[in-house]
N, C-alpha and C positions, 0 to 999 in steps of 0.2 A: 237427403239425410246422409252423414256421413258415420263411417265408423271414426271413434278418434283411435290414437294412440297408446294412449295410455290417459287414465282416467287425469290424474295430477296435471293435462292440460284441460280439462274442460269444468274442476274444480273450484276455479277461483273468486266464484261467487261476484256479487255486486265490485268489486277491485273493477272488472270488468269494464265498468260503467261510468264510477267515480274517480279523479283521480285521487290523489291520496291524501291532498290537502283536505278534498270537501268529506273524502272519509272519514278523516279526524274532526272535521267539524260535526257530521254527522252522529258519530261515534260520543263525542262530548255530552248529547242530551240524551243517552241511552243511559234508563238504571234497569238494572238485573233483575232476572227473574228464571226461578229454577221451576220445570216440571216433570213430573215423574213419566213413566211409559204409562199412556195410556189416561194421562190428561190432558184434556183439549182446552186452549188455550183461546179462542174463541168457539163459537158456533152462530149457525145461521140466525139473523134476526137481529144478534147483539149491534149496539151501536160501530159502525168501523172509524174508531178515531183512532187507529194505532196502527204502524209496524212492526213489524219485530225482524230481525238480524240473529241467527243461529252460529251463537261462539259452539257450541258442543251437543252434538246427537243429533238427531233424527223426527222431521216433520211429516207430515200426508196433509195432502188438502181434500176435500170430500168434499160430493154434492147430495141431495136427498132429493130422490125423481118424489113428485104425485103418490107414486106408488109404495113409496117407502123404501125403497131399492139405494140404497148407497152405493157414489159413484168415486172410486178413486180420482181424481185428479191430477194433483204434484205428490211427487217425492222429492223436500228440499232436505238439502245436509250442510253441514256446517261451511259457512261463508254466505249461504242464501240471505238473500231479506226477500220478506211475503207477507202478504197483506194485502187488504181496500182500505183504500185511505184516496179521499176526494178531498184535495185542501180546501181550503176555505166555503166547504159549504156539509151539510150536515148527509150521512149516508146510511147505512145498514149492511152488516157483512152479508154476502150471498153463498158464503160456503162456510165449511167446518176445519178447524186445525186442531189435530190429533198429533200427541208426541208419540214417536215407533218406537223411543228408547230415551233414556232417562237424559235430559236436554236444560244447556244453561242459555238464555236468551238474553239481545237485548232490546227491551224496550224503547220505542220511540211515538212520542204522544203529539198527536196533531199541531196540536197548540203551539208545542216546543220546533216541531220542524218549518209549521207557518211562517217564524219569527226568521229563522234558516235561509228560506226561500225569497221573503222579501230582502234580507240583508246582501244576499250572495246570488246577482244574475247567474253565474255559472254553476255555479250549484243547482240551481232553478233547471236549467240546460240540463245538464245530468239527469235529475231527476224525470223530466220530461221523457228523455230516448228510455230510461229504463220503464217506465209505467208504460209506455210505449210495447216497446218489447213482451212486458207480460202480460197486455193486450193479444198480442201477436201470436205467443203463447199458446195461448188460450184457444184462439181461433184455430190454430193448425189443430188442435189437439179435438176439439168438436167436428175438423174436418174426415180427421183420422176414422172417427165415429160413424159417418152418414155417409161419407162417398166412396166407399169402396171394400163396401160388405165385412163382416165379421174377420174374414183372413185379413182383409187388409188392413184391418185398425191392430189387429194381433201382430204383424211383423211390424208394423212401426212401434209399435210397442217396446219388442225387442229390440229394436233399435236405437229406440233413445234410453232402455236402461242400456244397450251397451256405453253409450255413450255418456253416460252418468257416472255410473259404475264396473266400464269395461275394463279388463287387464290383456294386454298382448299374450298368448298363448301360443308361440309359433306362427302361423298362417291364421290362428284362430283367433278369438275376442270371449273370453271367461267373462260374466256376469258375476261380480262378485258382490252379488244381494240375495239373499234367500229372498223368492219370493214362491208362494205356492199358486193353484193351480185357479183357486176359490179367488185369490187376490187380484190374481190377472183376467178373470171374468169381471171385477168389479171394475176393473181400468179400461174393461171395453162394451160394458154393458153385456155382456154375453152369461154365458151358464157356465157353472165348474165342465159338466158335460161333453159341450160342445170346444170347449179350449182342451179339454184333453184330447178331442178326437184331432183337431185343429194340429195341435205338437205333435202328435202321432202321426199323421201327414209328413209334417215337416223333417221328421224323423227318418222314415223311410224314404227320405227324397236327400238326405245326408245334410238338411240344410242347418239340422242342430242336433245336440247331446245332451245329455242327462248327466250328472254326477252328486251324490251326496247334498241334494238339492240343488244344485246348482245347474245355472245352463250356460252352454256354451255354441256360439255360431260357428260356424263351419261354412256357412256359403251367403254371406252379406248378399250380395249381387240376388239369390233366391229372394231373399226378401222384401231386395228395391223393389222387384218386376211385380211383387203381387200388391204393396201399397203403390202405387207410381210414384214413386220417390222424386221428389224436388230440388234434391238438394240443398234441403233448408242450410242454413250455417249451425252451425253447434250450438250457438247464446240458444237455439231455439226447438232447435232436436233434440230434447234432452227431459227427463223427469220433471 
């Protein structure tokens, strides 16, 4: 896991992935759709015959244990595209999208992207590495969970929001996303409880800060050693 630089390189959404021809093809069969904070734009069960692509605000992906226990997953921001979408064969979304803040989308319907993929081999390509990747995703992100106790899914944690939403600070890496103490227990299955005892740790060991909600790292390298950091690439360390 790396820290970045500054958030505006690790920002650039699906550009990434596609080049810009297949974007604008892509881009062609998207229509609009606006939601407020706080409506979810699918949930579990619903048919998954769609993507969506974030021109403006703020997504969460969410899971729902047995228990009822809601599990953060992603945090996407504008340039993201997210979603399940199995082309040509019929599926069911396995998670829930939630807007964080009031968000203009754009739609993309199975049907319409189907016609995409048979017309444009390279496009097909494209689309492959990225469904790919948020395979990938995904995996590191359940690893994060099981193999290396409650601290260690917590500094990775930290890590890929710096890596999201990091800003340079001097030596340091500012988090600039409010998030609280309740949210980051749901993004690791843990308790408000134990993540504050968790930071508090962290705290007196100088490996972060507190400010006006915010947080700030102070000692990246503290946090590799306790998740065993990989060094994923950035496409995958990240919200």
């Amino acid at each position: 896991m790396k820290i970045c630089e500054a958030k505006a390189k690790t920002s650039k959404g699906i550009m990434k992935f596609f080049s810009e021809e297949n974007f604008e093809r892509l881009r062609s069969i998207m229509y609009m759709k606006r939601a407020e904070k706080g409506d979810f734009l699918f949930r579990e069960g619903d048919t998954a015959d769609k993507l969506y692509y974030i021109i403006q605000g703020g997504v969460r992906i969410t899971k729902l244990s047995e228990s009822g226990k809601s599990f953060i997953l992603y945090l996407h921001q504008a340039g993201d595209l997210f979603g399940q979408m199995d082309p040509f064969q019929n599926s069911l979304q396995s998670f829930s999208s939630e807007a964080t803040e009031n968000c203009e989308v754009g739609v993309i319907q199975r049907k319409d992207l189907e016609v995409l993929l048979w017309q444009h081999g390279d496009l097909a390509i494209e689309f492959m590495k990225w469904m790919g990747l948020m395979h990938r995703m995904t995996e590191t992100k359940f690893r994060d969970l099981m193999m290396y106790g409650k601290p260690g899914a917590l500094c990775s944690l930290l890590i890929r929001l710096s890596n999201s939403y990091g800003v340079p600070k001097g030596n340091h890496i500012q988090i600039n996303y409010k998030i609280n103490n309740s949210e980051m227990a749901d993004m690791i299955g843990s308790t408000r409880e134990s993540v504050n005892r968790m930071l508090s740790d962290m705290k007196k060991e100088d490996a972060v800060e507190f400010h006006n909600g915010q947080i700030t790292i102070k000692n990246v390298s503290y946090l590799r050693d306790i998740c065993h950091c990989e060094n994923c690439p950035l496409e995958i360390c990240r919200m």
